[in-house]
BAMI-670371 format. One record per residue: residue in three letters; x, y, z of N, C-alpha, C in turn. Coordinates in pm, whole numbers, plus 50000, padded with zeros to 5 digits. Each point is the difference from the previous one (the first is absolute). Layout:
% residues N
AlaXYZXYZXYZ/...
% end
This chain:
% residues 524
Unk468725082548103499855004650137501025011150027/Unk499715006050018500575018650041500095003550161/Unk500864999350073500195002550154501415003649989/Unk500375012150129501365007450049500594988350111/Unk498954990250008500384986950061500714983949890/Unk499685011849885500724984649912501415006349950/Unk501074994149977500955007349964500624990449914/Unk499925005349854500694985849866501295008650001/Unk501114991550003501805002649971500224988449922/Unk501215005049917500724982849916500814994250119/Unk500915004450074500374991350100499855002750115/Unk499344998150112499735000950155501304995150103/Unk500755009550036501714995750032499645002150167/Unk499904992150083499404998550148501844997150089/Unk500165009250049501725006350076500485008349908/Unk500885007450091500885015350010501234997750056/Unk500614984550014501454997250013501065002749837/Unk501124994750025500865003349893498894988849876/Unk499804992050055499524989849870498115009549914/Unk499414995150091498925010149949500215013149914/Unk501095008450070499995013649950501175000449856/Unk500844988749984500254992249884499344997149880/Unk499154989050050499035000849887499245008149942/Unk499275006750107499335011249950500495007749910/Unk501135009150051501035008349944500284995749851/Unk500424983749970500564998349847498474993849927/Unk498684996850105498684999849897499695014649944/Unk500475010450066499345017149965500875004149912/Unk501434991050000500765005949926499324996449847/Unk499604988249958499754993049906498705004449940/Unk499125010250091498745005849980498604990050013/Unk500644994350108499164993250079499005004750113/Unk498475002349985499225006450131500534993250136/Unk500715006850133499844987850089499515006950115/Unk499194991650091499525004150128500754994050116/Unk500895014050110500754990550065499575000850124/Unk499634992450052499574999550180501095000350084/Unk499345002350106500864997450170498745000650098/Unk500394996650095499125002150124500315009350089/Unk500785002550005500915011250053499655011449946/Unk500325015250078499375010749963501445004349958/Unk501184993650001500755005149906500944986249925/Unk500445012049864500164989749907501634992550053/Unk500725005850055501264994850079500174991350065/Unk498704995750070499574988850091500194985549943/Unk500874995150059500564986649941501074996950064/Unk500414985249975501524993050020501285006349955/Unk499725003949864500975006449973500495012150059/Unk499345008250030500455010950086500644997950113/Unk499964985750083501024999050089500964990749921/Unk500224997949897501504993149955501295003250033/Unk500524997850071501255009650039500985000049932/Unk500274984950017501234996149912500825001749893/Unk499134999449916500075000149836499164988349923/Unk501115003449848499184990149915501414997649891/Unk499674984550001500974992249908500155007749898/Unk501675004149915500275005449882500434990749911/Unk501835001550040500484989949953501794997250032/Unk500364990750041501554996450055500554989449892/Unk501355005250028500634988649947500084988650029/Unk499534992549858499674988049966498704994549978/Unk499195012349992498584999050035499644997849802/Unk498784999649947499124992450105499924985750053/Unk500794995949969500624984150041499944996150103/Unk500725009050108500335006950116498895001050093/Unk499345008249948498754998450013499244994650060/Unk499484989849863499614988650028499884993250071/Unk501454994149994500524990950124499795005350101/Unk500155010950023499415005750181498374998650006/Unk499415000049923498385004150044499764986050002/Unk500614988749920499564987150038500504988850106/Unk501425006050024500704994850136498715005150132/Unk499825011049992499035005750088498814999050040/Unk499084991849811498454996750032500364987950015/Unk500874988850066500144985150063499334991549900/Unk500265000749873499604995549916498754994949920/Unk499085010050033498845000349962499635012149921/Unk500765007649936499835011949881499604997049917/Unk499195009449909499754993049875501385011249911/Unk500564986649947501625002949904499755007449929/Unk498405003749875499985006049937499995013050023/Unk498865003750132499585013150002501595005150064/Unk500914994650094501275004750046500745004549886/Unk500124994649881500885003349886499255016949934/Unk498684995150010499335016149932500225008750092/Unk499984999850133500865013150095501285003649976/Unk500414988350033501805001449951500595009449880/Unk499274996549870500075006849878499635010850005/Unk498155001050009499595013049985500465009850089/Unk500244996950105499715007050163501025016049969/Unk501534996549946500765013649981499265007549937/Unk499144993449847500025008849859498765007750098/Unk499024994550106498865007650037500235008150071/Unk500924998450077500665013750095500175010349915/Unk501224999349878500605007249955498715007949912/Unk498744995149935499494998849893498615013550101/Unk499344993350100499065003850065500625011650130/Unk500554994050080500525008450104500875011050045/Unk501214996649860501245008550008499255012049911/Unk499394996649866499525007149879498915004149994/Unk499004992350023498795004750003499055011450099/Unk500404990450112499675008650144501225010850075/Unk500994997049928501175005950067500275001050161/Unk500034988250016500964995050143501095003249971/Unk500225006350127501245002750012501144989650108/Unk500044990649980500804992350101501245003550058/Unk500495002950125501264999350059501334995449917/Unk500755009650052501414996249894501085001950093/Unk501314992249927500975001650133500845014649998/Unk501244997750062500865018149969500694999349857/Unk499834992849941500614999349868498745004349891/Unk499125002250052498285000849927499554987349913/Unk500694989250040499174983749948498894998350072/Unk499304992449934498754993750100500664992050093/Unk499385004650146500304991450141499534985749976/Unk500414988449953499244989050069500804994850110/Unk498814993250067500304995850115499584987050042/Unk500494995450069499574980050054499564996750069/Unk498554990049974499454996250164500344985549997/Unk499074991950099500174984150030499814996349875/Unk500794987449985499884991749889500235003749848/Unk500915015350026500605003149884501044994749924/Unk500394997549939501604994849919500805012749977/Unk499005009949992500945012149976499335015050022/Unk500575009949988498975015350008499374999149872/Unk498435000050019499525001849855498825007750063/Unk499645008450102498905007850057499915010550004/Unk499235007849879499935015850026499295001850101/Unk500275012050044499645004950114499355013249982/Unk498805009350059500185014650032499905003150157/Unk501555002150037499954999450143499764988450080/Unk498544999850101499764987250066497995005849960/Unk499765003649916498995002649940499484999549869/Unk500954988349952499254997349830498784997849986/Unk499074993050075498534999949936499575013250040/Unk500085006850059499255011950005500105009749873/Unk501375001949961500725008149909499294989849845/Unk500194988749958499294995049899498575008849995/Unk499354995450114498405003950042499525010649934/Unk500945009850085499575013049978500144999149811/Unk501374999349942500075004949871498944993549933/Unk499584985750014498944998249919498505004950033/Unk499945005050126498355006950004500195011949964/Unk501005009949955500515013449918499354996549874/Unk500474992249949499914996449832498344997349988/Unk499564988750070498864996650032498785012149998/Unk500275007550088498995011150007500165006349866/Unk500415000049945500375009449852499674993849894/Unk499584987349982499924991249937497884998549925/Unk500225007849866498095003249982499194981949964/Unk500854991450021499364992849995500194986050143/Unk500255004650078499784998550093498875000450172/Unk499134997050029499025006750046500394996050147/Unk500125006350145500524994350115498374999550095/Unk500094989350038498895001750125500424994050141/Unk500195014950122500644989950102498904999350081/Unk500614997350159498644996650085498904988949903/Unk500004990249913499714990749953500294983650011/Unk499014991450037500504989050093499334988149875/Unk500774991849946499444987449953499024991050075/Unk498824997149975499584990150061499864984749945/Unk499525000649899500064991149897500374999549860/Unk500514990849922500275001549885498594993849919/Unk499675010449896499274996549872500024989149947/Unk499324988049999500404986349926498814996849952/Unk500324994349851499254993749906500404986850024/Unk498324988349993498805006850038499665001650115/Unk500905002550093499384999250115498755011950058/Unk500535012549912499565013250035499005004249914/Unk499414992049876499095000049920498344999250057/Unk499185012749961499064999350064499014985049926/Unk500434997549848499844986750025500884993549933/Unk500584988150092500954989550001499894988649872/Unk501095005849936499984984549877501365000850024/Unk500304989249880501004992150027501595003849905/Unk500855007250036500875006349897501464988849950/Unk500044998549885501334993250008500905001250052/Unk501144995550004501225004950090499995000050098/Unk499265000950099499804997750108499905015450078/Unk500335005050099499665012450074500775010949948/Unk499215011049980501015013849923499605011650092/Unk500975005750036499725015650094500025011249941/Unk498995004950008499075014049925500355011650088/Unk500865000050087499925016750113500124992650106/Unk499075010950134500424995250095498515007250098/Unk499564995250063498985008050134500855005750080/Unk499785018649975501355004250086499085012750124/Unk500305002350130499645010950060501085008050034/Unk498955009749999500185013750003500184999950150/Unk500735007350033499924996850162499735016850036/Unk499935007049896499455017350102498604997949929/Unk499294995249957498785002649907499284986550086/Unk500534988150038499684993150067498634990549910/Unk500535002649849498934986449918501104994349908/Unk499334994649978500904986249922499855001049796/Unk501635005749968499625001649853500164986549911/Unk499754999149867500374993849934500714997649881/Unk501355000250038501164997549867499854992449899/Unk499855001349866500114989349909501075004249945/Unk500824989849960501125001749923500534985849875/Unk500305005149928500614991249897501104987250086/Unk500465009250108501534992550025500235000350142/Unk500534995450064499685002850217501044995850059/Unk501215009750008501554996750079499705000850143/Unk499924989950059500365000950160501455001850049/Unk500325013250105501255001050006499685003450138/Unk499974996450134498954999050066501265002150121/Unk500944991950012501044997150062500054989950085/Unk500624995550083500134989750095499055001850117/Unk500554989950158499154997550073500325002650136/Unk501055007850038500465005650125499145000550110/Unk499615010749941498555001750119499384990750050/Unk500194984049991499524991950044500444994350111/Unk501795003650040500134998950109500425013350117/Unk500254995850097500355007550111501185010349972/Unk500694997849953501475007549977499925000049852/Unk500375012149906500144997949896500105016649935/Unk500695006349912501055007049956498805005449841/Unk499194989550004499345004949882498785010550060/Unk499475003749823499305013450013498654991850020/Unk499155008850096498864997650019498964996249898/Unk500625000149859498874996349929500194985949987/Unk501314990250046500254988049928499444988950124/Unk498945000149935499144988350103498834990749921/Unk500724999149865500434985049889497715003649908/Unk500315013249982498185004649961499824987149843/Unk500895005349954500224997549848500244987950009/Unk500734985350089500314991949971498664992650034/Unk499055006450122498824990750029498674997949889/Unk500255017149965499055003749942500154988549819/Unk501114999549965500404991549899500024984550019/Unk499914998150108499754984650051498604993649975/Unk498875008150081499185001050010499114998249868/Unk500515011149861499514997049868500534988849934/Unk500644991650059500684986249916501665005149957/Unk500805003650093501505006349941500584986250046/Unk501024995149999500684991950052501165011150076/Unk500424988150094501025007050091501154986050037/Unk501315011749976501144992350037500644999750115/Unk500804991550076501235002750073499295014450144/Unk498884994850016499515012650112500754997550120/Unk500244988350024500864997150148500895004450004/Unk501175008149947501535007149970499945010550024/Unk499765006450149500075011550074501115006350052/Unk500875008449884501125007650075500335007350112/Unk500774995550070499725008950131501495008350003/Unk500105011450008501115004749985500775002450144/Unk500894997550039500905001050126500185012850094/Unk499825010249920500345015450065498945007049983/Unk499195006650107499495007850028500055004950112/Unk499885015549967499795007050153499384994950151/Unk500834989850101499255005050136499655009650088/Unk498515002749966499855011250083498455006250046/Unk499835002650126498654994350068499305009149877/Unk500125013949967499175007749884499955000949889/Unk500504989449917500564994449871499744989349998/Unk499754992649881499964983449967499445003449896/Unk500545007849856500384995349891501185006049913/Unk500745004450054500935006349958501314987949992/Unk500875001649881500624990549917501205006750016/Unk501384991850045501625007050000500364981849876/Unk500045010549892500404990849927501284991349964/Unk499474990749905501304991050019501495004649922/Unk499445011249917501555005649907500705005050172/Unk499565006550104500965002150107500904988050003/Unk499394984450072500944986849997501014999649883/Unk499245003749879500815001349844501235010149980/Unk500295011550143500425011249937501134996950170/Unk499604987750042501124993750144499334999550126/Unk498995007250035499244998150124499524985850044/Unk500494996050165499784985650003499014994450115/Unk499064992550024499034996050113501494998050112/Unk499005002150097500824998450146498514991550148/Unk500514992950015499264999050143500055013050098/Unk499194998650104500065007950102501085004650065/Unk500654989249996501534999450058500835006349929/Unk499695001949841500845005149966501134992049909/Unk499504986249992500844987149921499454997849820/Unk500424999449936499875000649866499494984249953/Unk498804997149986499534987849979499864992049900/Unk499745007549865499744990749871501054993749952/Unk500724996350021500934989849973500004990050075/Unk498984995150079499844990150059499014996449942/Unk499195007149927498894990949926500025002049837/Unk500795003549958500415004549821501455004049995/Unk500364989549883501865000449980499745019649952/Unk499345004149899499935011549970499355012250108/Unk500114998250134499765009150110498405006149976/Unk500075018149998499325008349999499555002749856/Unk500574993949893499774999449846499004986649992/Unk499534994550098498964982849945499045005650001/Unk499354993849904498895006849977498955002350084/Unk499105003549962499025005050124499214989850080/Unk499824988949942498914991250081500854993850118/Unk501645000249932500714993450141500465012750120/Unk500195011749899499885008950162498765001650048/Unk499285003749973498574993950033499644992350152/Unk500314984849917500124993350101501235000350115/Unk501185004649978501565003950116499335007450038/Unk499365010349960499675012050100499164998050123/Unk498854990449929498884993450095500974988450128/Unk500524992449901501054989450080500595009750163/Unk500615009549949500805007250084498825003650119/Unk499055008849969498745005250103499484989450079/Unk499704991349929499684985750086500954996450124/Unk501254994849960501074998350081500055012550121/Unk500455012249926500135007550111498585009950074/Unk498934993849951498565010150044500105014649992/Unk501135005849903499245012150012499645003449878/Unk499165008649970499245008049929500815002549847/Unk501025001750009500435007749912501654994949961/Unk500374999149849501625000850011500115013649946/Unk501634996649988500705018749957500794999949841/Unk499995009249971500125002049844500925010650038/Unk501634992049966501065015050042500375005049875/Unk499845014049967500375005549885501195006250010/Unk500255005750151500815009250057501684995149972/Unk499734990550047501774992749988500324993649854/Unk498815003649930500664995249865499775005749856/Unk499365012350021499675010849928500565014550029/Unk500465006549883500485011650067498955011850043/Unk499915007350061498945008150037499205007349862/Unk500865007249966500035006149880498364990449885/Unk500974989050015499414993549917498294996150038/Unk500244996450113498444999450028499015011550005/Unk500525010450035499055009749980499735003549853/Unk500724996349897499815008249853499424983449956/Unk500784988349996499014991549961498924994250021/Unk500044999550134499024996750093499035008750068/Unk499885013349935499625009850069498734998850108/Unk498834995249884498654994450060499864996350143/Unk500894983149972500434992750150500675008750087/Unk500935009649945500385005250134499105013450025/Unk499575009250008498835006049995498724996050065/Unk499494985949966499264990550056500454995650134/Unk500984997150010500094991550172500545010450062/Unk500375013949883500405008550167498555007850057/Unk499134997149954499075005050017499304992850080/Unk500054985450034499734993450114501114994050078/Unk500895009450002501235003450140501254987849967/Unk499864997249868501244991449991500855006949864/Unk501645002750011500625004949943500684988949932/Unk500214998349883500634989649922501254994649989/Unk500595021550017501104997350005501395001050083/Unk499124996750108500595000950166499534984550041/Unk499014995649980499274985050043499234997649943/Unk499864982450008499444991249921498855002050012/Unk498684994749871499015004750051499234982949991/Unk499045004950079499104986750073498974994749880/Unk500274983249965498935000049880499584983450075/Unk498735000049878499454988350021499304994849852/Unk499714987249997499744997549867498415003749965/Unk499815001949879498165007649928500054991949879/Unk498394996150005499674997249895500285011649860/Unk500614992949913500155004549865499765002849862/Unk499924987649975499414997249824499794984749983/Unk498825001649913499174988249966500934996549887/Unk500784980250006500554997949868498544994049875/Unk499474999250075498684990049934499255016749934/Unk498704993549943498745009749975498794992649889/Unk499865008949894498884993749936501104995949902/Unk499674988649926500704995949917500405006549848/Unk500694998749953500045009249866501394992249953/Unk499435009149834500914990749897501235010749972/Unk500585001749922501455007549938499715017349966/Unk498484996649975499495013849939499165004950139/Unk500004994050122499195004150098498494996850006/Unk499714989449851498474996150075499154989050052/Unk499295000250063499314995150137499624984949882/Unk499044990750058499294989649906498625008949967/Unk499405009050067499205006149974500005012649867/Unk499214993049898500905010549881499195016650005/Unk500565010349972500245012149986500725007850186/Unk500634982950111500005007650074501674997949994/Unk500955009850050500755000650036500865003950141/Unk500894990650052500285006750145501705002649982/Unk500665012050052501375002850002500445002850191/Unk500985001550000500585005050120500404983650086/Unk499315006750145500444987750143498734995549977/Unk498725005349944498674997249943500214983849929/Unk500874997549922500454993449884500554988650085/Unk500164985749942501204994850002500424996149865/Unk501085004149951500624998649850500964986950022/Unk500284999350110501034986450077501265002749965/Unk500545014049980501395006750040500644998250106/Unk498955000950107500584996950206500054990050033/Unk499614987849918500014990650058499324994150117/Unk500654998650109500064995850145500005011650068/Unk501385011749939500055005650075500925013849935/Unk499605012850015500345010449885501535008250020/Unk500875001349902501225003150011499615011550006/Unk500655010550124500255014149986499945012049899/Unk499145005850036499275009849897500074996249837/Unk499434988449986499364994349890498555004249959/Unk499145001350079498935005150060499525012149893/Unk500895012450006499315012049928500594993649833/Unk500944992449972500525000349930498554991749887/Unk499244989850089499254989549908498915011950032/Unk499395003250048499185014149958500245002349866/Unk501095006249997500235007149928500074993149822/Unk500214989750018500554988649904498444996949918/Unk499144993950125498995000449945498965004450037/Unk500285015349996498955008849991500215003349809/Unk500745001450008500765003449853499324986049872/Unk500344991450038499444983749976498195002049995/Unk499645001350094498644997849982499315013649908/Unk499955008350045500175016049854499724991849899/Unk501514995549954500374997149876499334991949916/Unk499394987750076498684989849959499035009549960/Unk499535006550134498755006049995499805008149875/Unk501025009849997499965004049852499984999149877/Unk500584986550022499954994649849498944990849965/Unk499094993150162499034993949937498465007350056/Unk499775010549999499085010650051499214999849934/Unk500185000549848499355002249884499124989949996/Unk500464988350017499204987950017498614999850089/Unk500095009650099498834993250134498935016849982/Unk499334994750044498785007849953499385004450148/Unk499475010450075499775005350066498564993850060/Unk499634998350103498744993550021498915004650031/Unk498565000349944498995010349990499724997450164/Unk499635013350049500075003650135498194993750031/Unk499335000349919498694992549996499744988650010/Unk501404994149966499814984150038500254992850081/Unk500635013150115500454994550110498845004750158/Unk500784990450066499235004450204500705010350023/Unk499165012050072500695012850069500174992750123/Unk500695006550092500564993850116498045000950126/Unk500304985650073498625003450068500284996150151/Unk499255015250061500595004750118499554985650089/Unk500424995650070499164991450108499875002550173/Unk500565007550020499985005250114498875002650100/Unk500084992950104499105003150106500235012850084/Unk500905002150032500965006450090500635014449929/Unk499755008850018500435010849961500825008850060/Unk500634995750122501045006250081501324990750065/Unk501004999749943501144993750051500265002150108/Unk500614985550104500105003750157501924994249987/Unk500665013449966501364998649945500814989750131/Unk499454998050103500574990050076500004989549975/Unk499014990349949500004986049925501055002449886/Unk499765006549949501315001949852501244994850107/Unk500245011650071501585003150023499974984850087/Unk499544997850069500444987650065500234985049939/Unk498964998549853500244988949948501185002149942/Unk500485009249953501255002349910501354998650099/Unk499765006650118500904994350103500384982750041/Unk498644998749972500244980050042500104996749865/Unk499805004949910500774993649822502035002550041/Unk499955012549994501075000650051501134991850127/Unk499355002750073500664989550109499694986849968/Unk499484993549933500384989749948500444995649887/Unk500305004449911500985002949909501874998750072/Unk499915008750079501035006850053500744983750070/Unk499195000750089500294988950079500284981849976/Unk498924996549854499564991249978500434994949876/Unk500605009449887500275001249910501105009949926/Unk500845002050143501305009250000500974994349923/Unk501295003650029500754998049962500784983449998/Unk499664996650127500024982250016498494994450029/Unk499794989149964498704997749968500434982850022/Unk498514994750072500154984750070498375000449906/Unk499944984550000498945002649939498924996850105/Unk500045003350180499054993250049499705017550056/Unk500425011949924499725009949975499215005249922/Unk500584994749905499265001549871498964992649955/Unk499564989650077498644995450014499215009350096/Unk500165004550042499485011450140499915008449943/Unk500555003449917499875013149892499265002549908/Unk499574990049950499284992449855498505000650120/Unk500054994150090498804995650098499195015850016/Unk501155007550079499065010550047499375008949894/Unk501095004349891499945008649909498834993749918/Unk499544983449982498814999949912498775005050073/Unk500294997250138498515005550072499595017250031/Unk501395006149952500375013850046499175002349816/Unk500214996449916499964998349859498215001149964/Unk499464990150091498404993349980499485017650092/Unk500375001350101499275008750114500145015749882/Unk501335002349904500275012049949498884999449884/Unk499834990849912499385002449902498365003150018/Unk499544994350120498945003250056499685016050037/Unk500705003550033500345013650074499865010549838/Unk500454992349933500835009149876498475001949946/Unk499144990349966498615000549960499135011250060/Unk500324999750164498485009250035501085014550012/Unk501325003549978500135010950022499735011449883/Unk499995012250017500175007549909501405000749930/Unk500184999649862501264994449920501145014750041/Unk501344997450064501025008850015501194993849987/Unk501385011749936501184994050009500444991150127/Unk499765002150137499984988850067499714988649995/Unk498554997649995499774987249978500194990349927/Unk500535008449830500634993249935501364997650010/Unk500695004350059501344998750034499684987150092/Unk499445000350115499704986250095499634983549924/Unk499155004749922499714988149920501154993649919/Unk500645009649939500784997349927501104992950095/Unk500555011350112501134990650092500114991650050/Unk498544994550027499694988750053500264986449892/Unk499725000649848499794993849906501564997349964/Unk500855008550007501324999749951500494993250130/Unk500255003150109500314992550107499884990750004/Unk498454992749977499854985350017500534993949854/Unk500515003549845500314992549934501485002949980/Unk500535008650121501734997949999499944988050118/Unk499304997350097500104993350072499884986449990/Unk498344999249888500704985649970500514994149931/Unk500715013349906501374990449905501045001550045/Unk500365006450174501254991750039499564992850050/Unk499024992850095498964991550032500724985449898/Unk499675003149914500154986449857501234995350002/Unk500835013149967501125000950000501164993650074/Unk500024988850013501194991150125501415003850016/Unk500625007749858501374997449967500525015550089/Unk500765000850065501025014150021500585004549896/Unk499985010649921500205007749899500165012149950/Unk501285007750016499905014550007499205005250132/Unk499125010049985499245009050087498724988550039/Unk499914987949982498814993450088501264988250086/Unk499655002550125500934991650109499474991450052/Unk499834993650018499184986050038500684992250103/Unk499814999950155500844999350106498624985050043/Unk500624990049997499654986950003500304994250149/
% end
């Protein structure tokens, strides 16, 4: 079968964050065909591009050091192994991929050493930095290399809908050993507006997390959990989905709500303040403005409650030198003077945003799914590094770890898997009644996914919420998939289906979930 609608690659790499553009990068290196998607009309579009912070290198005493911090932090539910393969690999991949390969250039101090720097729940400075804009600066260098790259093929404005599964996708169905294997993926085109078909030897979901699911949240518009439903759905297993980071600082401000004043500021002396002007976290953490995030989190919320207003304050001014914030911090300050707050004259107004998913699809050491030829990396993933709950810019670092990790399988067992005749499979079949989207039903169900998320499944969570949550979202769930049938197929609607699907199975595994633990709070 011969169509500009079938498209055979050896690996089908679905995200354009640091992890996706990882793998890709060391499969092309190896002379590997790969096809890399986004949905997005550009390839920058991702989580990583708002990383501010940094990404774990290495401090003294590390990786030991380490260790012990990322598992003091996931409340004891990490998996020990995959923490030790960050720990180890995590420098040699910086140094190996980022410093060398892509040539990042990371921040250095006046002596010309590399700057690291410290956030919550550090033992020590072990955080490169570029500026208050490291994922962008990663980003960019690897979509440089990327575009240059002849065995590489990019398709943006491209939206996953389904993944390829044997036998499910067999125009006729027998019975395969092993149980379910993923062949590609059913992907649209969103300017051509039909639906192609990927086959591939091999299928990295790097998809990213699930922000977009609530009201407040710092992530990029693409992370509204495509890849984790869409992998559910074909038989993926999924871990630890209830472990919703909510990070403490973000911009208050009526024309803003996702903009991020990160935590290396708290790391570099900047401290929360009430309204008043009183310095609070030491009434709820012996370690102040350094506890980790789920308990400022909750102080921050604690505090708004008590005193009803809107917003606490993040003073940089009285404990940063000016100097310093504008050259390290440039972004943030640039950013809030641009919505009338100066950093380094006064505190600026934050509130807590959804963050990062510790959970995802499940995966082994090498990054793969139970579903064989599929693989998932990134906030996509859970490798069970975060535990409960994720130590400070750890995040780009397991990207990076195993983006490198999953490659490395793929390559070496590629040879093995055999490409699947495009004849033996279902082309995608339209079902649509409806041939014109009425973008108001979209935007409003996604609003009530959202506001209940937000509300129901925030940051403290009762469970006579989270039955209310589980309640509405299955009927919000039954009414979407209906909808999804008679419409004409668009990146919207699949985004809705999907948010709806991820929503209701973070909901009812804190739902299940009885125990308070890291980032799931359980207020009894």
């Amino acid at each position: 079968m011969k169509s500009k609608n079938i498209i055979q690659t050896e690996v089908l790499v679905i995200g354009t964050g640091i992890a996706g553009c990882t793998a890709a990068l060391e499969l092309a290196d190896k002379k590997n065909k790969v096809a890399l998607i986004t949905r997005s009309a550009e390839l920058t579009e991702s989580n990583t591009k708002y990383a501010q912070g940094g990404i774990v290198y290495k401090g003294k005493g590390d990786p030991k050091l380490l260790e012990h911090d990322i598992l003091k932090v996931g409340a004891g539910i990490c998996n020990k192994k995959a923490v030790k393969i960050l720990a180890k690999e995590g420098p040699i991949a910086v140094e190996n991929i980022l410093m060398k390969k892509i040539n990042v250039r990371f921040s250095k101090n006046e002596k010309g050493e590399l700057h690291l720097t410290k956030e919550a729940a550090h033992s020590c400075r072990r955080i490169l930095h570029i500026e208050d804009q490291t994922g962008k600066f990663i980003e960019e260098a690897f979509i440089r290399k990327i575009k240059r790259n002849p065995y590489i093929k990019v398709y943006t404005n491209h939206t996953l809908i389904d993944l390829l599964t044997l036998p499910h996708h067999l125009k006729k169905p027998i019975e395969i050993p092993g149980g379910i294997t993923c062949t590609g993926g059913y992907i649209l085109d969103n300017q051509k507006r039909l639906v192609k078909l990927f086959i591939s030897k091999k299928t990295i979901l790097a998809t990213g997390g699930v922000g977009q699911l609530f009201l407040r949240t710092v992530n990029s518009v693409v992370a509204r959990g495509d890849g984790i439903y869409t992998a559910f759905r074909a038989g993926a297993k999924l871990k630890n989905m209830e472990y919703i980071q909510f990070h403490p600082t973000s911009l208050y401000h009526r024309d803003i709500s996702n903009f991020l004043i990160s935590e290396a500021v708290r790391g570099e002396g900047a401290k929360l303040k009430n309204k008043k002007g009183e310095l609070f976290m030491k009434k709820y953490d012996k370690r102040g403005d350094l506890a980790p995030r789920d308990i400022v989190s909750r102080a921050v919320l604690q505090e708004l409650l008590k005193s009803g207003e809107n917003y606490v304050l993040l003073d940089m001014a009285s404990y940063i030198p000016k100097e310093k914030i504008k050259s390290h911090f440039s972004n943030i300050y640039h950013t809030c003077l641009k919505y009338g707050v100066d950093p380094t004259e006064e505190p600026i107004p934050v509130v807590p945003t959804a963050h990062f998913l510790c959970g995802g699809i499940w995966v082994d050491e090498w990054g793969r799914t139970n579903i064989e030829n599929l693989y998932a990396i990134g906030e996509t993933a859970c490798t069970g590094v975060h535990g409960a709950n994720r130590l400070a810019s750890t995040s780009l670092l397991e990207c990076l770890v195993w983006g490198i990790r999953c490659a490395d399988h793929i390559s070496r067992t590629i040879k093995n898997s055999k490409i699947t005749d495009p004849n033996l499979v279902l082309l995608w079949r339209y079902t649509h009644k409806i041939e014109k989207l009425d973008p108001a039903l979209i935007q409003q169900d996604l609003h009530l996914i959202k506001s209940i998320m937000w509300n129901y499944v925030g940051i403290v969570r009762t469970p006579k919420r989270l039955l209310r949550a589980v309640e509405d979202l299955r009927y919000l769930q039954h009414r979407i998939e209906k909808f999804y049938k008679d419409i004409l197929i668009c990146d919207e609607l699949i985004g809705l289906r999907n948010s709806v699907g991820v929503a209701l199975l973070i909901a009812e595994a804190a739902l299940r979930n009885k125990k308070s633990r890291g980032c799931h709070f359980i207020k009894i």
